[in-house]
MILO-732843 format. One record per residue: x, y, z of N, C-alpha, C in turn; residue number from 1. Coordinates in steps of 0.05 Angstrom, whole numbers, always signed. Layout:
N
+--------+---------+--------+---------+----------+--------+--------+---------+--------+-----+
! n.east ! n.north !   n.up ! ca.east ! ca.north !  ca.up ! c.east ! c.north !   c.up ! seq !
+--------+---------+--------+---------+----------+--------+--------+---------+--------+-----+
!      X !       Y !      Z !       X !        Y !      Z !      X !       Y !      Z ! NUM !
...
+--------+---------+--------+---------+----------+--------+--------+---------+--------+-----+
end
This chain:
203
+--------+---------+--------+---------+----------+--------+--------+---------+--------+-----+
! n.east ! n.north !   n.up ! ca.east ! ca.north !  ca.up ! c.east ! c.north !   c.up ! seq !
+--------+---------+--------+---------+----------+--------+--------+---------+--------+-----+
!    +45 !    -135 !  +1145 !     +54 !     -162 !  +1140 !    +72 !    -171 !  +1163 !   1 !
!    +64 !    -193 !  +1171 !     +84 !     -200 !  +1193 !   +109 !    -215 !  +1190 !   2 !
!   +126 !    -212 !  +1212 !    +155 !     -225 !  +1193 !   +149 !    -245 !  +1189 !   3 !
!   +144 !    -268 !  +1203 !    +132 !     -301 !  +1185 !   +122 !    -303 !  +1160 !   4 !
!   +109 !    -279 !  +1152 !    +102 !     -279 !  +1124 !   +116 !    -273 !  +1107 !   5 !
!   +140 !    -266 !  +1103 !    +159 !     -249 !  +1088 !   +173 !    -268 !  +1078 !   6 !
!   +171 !    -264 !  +1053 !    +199 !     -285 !  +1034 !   +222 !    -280 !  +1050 !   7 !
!   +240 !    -309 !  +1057 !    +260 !     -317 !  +1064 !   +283 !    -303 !  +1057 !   8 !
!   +277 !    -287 !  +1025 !    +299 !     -273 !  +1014 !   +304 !    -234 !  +1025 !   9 !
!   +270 !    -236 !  +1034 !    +274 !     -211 !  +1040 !   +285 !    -203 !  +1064 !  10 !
!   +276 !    -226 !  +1079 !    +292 !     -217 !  +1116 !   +329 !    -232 !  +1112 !  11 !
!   +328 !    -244 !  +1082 !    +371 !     -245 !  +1087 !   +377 !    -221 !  +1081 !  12 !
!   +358 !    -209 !  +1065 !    +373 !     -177 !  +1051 !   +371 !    -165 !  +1075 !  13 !
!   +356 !    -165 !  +1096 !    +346 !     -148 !  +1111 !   +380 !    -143 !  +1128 !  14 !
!   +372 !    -173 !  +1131 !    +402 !     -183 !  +1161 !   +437 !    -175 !  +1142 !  15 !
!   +436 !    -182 !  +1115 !    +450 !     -169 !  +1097 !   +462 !    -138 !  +1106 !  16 !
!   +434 !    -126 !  +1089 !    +442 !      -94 !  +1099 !   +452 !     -90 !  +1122 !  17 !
!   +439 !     -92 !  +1137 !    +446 !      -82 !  +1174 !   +479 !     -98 !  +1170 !  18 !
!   +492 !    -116 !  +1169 !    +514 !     -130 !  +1158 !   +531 !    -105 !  +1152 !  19 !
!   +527 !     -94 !  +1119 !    +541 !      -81 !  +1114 !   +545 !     -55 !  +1122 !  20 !
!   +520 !     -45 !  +1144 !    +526 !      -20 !  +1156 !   +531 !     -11 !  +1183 !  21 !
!   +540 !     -35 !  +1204 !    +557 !      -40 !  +1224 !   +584 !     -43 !  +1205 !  22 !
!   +594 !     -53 !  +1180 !    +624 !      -55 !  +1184 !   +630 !     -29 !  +1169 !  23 !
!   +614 !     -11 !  +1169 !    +626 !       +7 !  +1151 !   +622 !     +28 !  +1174 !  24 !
!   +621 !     +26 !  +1187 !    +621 !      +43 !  +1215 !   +652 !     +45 !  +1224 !  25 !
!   +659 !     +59 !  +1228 !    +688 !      +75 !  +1239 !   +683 !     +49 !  +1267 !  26 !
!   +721 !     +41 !  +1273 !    +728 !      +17 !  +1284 !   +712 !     +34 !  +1315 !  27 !
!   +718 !     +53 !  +1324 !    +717 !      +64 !  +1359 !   +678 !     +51 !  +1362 !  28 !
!   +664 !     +60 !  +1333 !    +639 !      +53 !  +1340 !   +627 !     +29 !  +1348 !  29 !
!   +639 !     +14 !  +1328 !    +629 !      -19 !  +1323 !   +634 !     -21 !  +1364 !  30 !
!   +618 !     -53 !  +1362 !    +611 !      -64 !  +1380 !   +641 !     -72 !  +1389 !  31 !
!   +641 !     -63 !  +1424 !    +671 !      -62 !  +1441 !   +663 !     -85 !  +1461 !  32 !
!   +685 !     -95 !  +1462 !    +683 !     -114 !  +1490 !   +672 !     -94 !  +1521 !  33 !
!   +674 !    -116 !  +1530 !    +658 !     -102 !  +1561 !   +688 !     -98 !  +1582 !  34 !
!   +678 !     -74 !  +1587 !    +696 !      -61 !  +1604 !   +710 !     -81 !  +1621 !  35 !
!   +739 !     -76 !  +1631 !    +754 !     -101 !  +1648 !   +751 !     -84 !  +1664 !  36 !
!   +750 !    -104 !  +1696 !    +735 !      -97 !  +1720 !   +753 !     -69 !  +1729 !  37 !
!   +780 !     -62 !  +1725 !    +789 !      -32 !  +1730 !   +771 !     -13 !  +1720 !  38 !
!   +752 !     -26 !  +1700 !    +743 !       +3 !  +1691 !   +714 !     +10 !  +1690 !  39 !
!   +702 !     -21 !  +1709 !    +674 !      -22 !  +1721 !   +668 !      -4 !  +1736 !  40 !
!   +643 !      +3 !  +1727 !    +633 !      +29 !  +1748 !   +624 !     +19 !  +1780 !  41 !
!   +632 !     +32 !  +1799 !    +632 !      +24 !  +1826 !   +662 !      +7 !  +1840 !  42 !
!   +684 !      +3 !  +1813 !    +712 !      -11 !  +1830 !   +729 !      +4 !  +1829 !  43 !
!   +736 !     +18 !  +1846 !    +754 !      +31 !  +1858 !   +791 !     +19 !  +1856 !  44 !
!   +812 !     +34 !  +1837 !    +835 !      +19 !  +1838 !   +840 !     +22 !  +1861 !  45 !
!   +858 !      -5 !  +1875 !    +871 !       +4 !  +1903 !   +903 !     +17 !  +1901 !  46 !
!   +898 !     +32 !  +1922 !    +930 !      +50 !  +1927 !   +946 !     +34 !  +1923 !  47 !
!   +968 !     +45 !  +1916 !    +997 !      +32 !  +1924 !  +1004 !     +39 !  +1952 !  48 !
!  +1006 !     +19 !  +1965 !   +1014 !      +24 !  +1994 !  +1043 !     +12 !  +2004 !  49 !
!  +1055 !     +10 !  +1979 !   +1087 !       +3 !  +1986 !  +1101 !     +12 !  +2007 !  50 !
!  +1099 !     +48 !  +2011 !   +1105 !      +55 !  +2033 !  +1093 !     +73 !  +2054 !  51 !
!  +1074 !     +48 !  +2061 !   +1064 !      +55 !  +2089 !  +1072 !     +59 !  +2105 !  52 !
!  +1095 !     +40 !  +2106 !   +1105 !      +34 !  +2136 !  +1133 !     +51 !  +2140 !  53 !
!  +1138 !     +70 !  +2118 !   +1165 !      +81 !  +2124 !  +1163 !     +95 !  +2144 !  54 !
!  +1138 !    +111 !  +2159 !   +1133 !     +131 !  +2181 !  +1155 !    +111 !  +2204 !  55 !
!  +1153 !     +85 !  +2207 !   +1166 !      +71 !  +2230 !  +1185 !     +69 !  +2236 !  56 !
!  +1210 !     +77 !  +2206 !   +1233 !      +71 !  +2213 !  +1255 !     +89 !  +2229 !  57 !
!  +1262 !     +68 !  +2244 !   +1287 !      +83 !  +2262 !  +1278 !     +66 !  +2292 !  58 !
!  +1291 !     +88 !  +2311 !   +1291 !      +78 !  +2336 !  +1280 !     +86 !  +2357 !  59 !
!  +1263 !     +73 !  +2375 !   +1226 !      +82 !  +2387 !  +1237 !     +80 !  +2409 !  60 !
!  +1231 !     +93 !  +2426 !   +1230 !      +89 !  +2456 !  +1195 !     +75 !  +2456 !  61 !
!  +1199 !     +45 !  +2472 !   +1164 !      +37 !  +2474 !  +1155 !     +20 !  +2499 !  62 !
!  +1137 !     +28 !  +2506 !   +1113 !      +21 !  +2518 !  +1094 !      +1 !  +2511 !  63 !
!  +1105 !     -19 !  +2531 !   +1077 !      -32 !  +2524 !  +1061 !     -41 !  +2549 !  64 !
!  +1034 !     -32 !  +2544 !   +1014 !      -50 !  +2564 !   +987 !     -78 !  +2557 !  65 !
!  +1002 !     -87 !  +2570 !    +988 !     -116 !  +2565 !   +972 !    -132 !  +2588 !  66 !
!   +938 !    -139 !  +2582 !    +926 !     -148 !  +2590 !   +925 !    -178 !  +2590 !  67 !
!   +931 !    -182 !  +2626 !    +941 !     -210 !  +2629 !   +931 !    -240 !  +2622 !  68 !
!   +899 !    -235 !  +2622 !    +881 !     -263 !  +2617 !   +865 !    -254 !  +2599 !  69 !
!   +867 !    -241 !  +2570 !    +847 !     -237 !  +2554 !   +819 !    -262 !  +2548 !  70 !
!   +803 !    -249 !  +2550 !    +781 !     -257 !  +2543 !   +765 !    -281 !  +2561 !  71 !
!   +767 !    -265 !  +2585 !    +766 !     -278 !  +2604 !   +748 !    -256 !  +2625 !  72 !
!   +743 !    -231 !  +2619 !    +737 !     -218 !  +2638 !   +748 !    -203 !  +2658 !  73 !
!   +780 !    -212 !  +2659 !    +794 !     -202 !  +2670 !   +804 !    -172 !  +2663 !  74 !
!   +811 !    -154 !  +2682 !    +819 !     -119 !  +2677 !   +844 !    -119 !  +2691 !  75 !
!   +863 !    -135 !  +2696 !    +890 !     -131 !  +2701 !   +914 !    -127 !  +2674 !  76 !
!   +926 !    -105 !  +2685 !    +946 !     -103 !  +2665 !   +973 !    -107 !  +2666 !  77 !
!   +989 !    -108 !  +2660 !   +1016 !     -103 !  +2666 !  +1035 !     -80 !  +2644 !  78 !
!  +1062 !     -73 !  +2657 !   +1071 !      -51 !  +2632 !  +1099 !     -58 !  +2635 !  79 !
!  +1107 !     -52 !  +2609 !   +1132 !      -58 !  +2603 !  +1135 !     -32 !  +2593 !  80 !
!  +1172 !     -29 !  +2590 !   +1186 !       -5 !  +2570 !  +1211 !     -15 !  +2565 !  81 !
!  +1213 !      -6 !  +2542 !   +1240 !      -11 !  +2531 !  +1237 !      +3 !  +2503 !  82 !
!  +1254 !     -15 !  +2480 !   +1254 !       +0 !  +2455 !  +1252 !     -17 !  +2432 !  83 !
!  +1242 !     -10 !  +2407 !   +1238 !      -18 !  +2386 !  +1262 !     -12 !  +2365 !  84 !
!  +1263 !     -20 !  +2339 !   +1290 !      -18 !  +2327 !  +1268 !     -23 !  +2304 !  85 !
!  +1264 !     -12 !  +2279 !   +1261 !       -9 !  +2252 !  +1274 !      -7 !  +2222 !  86 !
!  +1283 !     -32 !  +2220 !   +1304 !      -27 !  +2194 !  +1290 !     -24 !  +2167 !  87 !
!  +1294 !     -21 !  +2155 !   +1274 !      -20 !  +2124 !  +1305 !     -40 !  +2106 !  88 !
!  +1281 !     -55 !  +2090 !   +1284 !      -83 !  +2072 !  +1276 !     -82 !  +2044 !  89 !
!  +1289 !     -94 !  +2034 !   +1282 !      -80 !  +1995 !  +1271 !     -53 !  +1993 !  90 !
!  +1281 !     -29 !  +1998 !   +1285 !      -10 !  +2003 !  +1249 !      +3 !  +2013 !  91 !
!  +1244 !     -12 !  +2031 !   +1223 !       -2 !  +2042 !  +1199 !     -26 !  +2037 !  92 !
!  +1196 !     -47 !  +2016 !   +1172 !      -57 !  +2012 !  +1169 !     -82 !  +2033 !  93 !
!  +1203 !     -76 !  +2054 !   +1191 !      -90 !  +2073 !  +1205 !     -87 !  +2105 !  94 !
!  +1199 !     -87 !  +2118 !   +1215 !      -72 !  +2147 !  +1219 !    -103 !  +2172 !  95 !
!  +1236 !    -100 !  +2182 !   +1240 !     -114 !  +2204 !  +1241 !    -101 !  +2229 !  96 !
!  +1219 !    -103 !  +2251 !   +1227 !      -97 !  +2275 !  +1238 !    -109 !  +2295 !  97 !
!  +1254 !    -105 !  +2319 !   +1269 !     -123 !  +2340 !  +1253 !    -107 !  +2363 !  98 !
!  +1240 !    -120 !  +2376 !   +1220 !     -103 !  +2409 !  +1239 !    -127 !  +2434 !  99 !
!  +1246 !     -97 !  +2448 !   +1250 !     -109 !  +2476 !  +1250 !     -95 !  +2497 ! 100 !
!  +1233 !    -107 !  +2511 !   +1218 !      -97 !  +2543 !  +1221 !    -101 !  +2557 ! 101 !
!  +1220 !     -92 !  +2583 !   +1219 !     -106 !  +2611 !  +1197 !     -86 !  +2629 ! 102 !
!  +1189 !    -107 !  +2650 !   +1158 !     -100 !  +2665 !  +1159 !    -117 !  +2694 ! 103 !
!  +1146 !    -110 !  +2710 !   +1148 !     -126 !  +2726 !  +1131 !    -157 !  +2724 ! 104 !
!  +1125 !    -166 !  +2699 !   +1124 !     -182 !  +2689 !  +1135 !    -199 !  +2677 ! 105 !
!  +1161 !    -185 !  +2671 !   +1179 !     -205 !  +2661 !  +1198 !    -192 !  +2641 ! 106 !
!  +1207 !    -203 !  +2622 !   +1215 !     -191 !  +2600 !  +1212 !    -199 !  +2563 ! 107 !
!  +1211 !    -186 !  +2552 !   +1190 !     -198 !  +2521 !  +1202 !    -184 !  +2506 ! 108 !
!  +1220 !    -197 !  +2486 !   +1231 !     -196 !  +2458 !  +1222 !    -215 !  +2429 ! 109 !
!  +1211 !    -191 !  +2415 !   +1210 !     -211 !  +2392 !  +1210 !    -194 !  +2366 ! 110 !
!  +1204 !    -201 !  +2344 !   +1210 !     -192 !  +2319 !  +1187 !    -196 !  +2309 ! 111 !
!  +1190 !    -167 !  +2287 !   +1159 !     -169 !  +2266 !  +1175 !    -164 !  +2244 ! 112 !
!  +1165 !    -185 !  +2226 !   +1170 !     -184 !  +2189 !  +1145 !    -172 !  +2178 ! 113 !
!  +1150 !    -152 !  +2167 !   +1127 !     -139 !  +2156 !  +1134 !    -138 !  +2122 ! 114 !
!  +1116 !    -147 !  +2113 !   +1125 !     -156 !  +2079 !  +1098 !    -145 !  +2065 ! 115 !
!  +1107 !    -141 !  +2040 !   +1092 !     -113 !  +2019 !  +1084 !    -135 !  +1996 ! 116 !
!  +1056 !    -133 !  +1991 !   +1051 !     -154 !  +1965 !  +1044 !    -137 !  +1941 ! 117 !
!  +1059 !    -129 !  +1921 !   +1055 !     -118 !  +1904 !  +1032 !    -117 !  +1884 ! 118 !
!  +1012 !    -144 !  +1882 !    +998 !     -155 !  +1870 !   +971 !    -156 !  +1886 ! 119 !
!   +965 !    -161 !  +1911 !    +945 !     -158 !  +1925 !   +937 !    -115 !  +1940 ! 120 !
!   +965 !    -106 !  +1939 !    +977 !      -83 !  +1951 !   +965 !     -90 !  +1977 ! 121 !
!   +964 !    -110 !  +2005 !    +969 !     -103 !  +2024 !   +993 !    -117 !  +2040 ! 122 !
!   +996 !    -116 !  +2066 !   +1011 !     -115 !  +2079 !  +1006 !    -147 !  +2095 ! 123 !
!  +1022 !    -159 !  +2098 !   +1020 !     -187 !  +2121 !  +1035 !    -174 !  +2148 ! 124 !
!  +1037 !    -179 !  +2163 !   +1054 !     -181 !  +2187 !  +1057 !    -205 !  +2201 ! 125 !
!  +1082 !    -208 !  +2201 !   +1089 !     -233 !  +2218 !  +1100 !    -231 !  +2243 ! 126 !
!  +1097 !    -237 !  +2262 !   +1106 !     -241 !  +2291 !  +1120 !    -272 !  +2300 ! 127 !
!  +1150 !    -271 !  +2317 !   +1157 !     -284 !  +2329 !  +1172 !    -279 !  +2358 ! 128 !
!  +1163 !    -297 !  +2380 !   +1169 !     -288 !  +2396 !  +1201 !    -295 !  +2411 ! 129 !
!  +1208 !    -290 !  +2420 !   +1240 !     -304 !  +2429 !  +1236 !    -322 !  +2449 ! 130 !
!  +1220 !    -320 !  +2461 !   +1208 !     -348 !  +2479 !  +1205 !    -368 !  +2467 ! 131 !
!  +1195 !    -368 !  +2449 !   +1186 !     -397 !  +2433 !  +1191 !    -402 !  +2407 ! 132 !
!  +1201 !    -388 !  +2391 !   +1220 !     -376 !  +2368 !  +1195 !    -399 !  +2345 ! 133 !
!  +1172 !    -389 !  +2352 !   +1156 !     -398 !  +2327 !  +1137 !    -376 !  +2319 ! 134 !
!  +1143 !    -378 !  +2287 !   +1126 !     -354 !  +2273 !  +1099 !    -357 !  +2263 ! 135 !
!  +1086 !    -332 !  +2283 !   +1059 !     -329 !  +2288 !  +1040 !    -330 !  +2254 ! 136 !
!  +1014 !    -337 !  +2258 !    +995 !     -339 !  +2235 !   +998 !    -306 !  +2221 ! 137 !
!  +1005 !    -294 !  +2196 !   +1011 !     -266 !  +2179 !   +976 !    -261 !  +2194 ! 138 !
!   +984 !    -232 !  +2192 !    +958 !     -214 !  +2197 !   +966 !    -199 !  +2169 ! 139 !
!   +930 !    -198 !  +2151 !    +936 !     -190 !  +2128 !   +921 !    -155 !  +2131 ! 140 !
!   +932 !    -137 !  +2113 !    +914 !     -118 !  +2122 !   +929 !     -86 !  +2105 ! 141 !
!   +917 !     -67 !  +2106 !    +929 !      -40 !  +2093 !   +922 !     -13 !  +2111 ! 142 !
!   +929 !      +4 !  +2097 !    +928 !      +38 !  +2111 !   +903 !     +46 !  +2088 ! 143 !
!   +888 !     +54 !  +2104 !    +872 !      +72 !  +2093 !   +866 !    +102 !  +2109 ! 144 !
!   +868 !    +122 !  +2094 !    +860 !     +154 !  +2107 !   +878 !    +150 !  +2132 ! 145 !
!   +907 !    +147 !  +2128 !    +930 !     +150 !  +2159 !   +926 !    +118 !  +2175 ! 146 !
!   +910 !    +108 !  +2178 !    +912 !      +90 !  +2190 !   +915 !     +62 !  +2186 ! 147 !
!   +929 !     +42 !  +2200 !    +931 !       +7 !  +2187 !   +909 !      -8 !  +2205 ! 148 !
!   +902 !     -29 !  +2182 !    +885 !      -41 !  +2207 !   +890 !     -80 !  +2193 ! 149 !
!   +893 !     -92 !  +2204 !    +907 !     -122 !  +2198 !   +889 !    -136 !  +2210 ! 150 !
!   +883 !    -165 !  +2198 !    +863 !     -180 !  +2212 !   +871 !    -204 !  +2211 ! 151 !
!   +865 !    -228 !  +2222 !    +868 !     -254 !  +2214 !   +847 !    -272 !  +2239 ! 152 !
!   +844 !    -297 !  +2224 !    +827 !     -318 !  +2249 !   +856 !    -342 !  +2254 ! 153 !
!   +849 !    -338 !  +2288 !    +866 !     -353 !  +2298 !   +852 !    -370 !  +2323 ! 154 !
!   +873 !    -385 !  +2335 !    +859 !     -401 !  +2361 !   +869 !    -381 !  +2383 ! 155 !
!   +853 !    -379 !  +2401 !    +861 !     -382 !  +2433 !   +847 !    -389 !  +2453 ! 156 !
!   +866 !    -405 !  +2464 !    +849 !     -425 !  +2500 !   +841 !    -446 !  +2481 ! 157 !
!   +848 !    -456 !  +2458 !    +825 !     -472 !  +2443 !   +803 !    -466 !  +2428 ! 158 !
!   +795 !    -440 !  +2425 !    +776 !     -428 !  +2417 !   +778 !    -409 !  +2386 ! 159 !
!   +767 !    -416 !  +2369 !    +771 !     -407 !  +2342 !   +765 !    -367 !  +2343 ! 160 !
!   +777 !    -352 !  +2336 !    +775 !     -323 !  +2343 !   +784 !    -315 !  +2321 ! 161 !
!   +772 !    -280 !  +2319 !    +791 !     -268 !  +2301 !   +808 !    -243 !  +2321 ! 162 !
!   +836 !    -237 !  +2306 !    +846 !     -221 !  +2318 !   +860 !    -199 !  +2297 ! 163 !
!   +859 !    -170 !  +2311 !    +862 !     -144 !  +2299 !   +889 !    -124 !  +2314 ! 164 !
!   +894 !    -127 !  +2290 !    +918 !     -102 !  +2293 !   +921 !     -64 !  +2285 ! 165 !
!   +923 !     -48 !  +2297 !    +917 !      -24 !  +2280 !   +935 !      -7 !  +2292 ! 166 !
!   +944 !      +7 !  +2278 !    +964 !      +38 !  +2280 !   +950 !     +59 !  +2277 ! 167 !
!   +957 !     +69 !  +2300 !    +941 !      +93 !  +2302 !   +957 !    +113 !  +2307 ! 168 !
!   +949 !    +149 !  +2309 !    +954 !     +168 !  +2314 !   +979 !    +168 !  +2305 ! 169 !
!   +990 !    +167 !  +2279 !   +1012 !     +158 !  +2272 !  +1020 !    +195 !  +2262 ! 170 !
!  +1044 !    +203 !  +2269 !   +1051 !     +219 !  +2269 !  +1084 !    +225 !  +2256 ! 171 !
!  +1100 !    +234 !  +2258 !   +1133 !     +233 !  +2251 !  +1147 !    +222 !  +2277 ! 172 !
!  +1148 !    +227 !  +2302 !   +1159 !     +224 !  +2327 !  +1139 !    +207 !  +2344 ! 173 !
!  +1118 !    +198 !  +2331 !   +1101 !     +180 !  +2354 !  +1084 !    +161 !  +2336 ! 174 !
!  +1073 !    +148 !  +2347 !   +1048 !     +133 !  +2336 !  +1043 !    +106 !  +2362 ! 175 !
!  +1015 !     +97 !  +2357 !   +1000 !      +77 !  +2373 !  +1011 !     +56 !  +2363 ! 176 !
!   +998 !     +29 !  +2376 !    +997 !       +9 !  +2366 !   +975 !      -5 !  +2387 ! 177 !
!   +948 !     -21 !  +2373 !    +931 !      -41 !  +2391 !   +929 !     -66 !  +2376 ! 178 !
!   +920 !     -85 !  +2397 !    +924 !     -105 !  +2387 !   +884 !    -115 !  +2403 ! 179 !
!   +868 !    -127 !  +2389 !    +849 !     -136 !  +2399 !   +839 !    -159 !  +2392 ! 180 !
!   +825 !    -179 !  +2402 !    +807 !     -203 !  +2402 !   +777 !    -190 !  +2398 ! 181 !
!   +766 !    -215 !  +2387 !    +742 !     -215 !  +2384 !   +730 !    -246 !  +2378 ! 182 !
!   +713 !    -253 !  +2403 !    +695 !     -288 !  +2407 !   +672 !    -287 !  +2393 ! 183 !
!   +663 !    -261 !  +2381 !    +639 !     -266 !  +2363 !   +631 !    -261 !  +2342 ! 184 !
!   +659 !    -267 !  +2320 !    +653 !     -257 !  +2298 !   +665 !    -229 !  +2292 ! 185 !
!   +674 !    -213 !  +2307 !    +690 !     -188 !  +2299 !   +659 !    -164 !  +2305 ! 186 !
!   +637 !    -182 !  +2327 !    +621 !     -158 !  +2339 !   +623 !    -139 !  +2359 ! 187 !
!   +641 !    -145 !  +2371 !    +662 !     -128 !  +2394 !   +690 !    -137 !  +2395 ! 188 !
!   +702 !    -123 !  +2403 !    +729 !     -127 !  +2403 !   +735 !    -124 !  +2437 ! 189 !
!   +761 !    -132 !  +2438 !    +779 !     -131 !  +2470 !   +796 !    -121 !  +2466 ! 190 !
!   +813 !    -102 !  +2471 !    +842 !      -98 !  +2469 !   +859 !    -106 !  +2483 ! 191 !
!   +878 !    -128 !  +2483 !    +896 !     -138 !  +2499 !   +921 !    -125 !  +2502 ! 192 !
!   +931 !    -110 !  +2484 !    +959 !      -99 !  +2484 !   +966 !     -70 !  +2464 ! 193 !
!   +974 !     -59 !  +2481 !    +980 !      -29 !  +2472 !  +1000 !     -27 !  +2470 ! 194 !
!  +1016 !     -17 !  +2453 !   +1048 !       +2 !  +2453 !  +1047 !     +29 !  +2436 ! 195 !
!  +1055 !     +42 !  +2455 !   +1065 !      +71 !  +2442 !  +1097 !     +71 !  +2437 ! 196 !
!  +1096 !     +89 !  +2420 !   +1123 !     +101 !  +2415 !  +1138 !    +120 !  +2412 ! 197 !
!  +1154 !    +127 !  +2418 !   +1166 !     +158 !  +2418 !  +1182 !    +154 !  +2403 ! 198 !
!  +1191 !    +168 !  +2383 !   +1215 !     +170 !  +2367 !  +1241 !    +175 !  +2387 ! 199 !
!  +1268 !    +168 !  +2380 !   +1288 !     +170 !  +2401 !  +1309 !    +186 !  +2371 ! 200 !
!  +1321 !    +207 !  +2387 !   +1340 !     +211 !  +2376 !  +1366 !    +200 !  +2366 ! 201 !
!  +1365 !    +200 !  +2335 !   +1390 !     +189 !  +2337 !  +1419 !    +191 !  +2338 ! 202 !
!  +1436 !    +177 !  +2341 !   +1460 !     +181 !  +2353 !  +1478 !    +194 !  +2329 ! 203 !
+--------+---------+--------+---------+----------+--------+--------+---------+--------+-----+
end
C-alpha cells in the first residue's frame, strides 16, 4: 500500500510514535546543533602569539643594507650601522623600537610600534620615520614554525604594490630582518632592505 493510500490517521500515529521515541532518548542523543566553526573539521585554532616578539628585547648592535632605487632594476646598495633599542609594553603584548644609523648615505632614525591583537592573534607593525614624522600604513602578520612574516598593499613611485616583512634566523643573540616589494601581485618579490642584529651586552 502506498503512503497516499493510507488513512490520514495512520501516518499521525506514525509521525506520533517516532515523536515519542526521539524524546525519550537520553538528552547527549537527541538531535545537537552543528558544530561551531572551532570545532569544524579542517579549522585549525590559531596560536597565541602574544609573545613572539619577546626574542627582540634589549639592545642590538645593527646593520642595515639598503637598496637605493627599488624596483627599478637598479643593484646599488648602501650600509649603515648603528643600534636598535627594544622596550617591551603591556608587559610584552607590545614592544617599541628606536633604530639609529649612519652610512655613507646619510643617517636614518625611526621607530616601530609593534602591537598584539588579542582577538585576531596577529601582529600589526607600525613604522615612523624621523625625517618625516608620519606613521607608515600597519603591516599585518604572525610567527609561524620560528619565523614572522607581515604583509600589507601600499603605493610606491605612484604605483599600487604589496610589501613584506619577515624575521628570520631568529636566535637569542641574533636574528634577520628583510623587507621586500612585489609589482605583481606578490609573484616575485625584491628585497630592498636588510638588518641584522647582534645582541649587545648589557651594561
Amino acid at each position: 500500500m502506498s503512503v497516499k493510500s493510507r488513512p490520514v490517521t495512520y501516518v499521525f500515529a506514525c509521525l506520533l510514535l517516532c515523536g515519542v521515541v526521539v524524546a525519550g532518548l537520553p538528552a547527549h542523543e537527541q538531535a545537537k546543533p552543528k558544530s561551531s566553526t572551532a570545532e569544524s573539521p579542517g579549522v585549525r585554532e590559531r596560536r597565541d602569539g602574544q609573545r613572539d616578539f619577546d626574542f627582540s628585547i634589549g639592545t642590538w648592535k645593527t646593520h642595515v643594507s639598503r637598496l637605493l632605487h627599488p624596483l627599478t632594476g637598479s643593484t646599488t646598495w648602501v650600509e649603515y650601522d648603528g643600534t636598535s633599542v627594544v622596550r617591551k609594553v603591556w608587559n610584552g603584548r607590545a614592544n617599541l623600537l628606536e633604530l639609529a644609523v649612519d652610512g655613507s648615505a646619510g643617517h636614518i632614525e625611526g621607530a616601530g610600534l609593534r602591537l598584539y591583537d588579542p582577538q585576531s592573534r596577529q601582529w600589526s607593525l607600525n613604522w615612523v620615520n624621523s625625517r618625516d614624522g608620519i606613521l607608515n600604513r600597519p603591516m599585518i602578520g604572525e610567527f609561524q614554525q620560528g619565523r614572522g612574516e607581515f604583509f600589507d598593499q601600499e603605493s610606491f613611485a605612484g604605483r599600487a604594490i604589496f610589501a613584506r616583512n619577515r624575521f628570520l634566523d631568529i636566535t637569542t643573540n641574533s636574528c634577520r630582518f628583510e623587507q621586500a616589494f612585489s609589482e605583481d601581485g606578490g609573484k616575485t618579490w625584491e628585497t630592498n632592505w636588510v638588518m641584522t642584529f647582534t645582541r649587545m651586552r648589557e651594561e
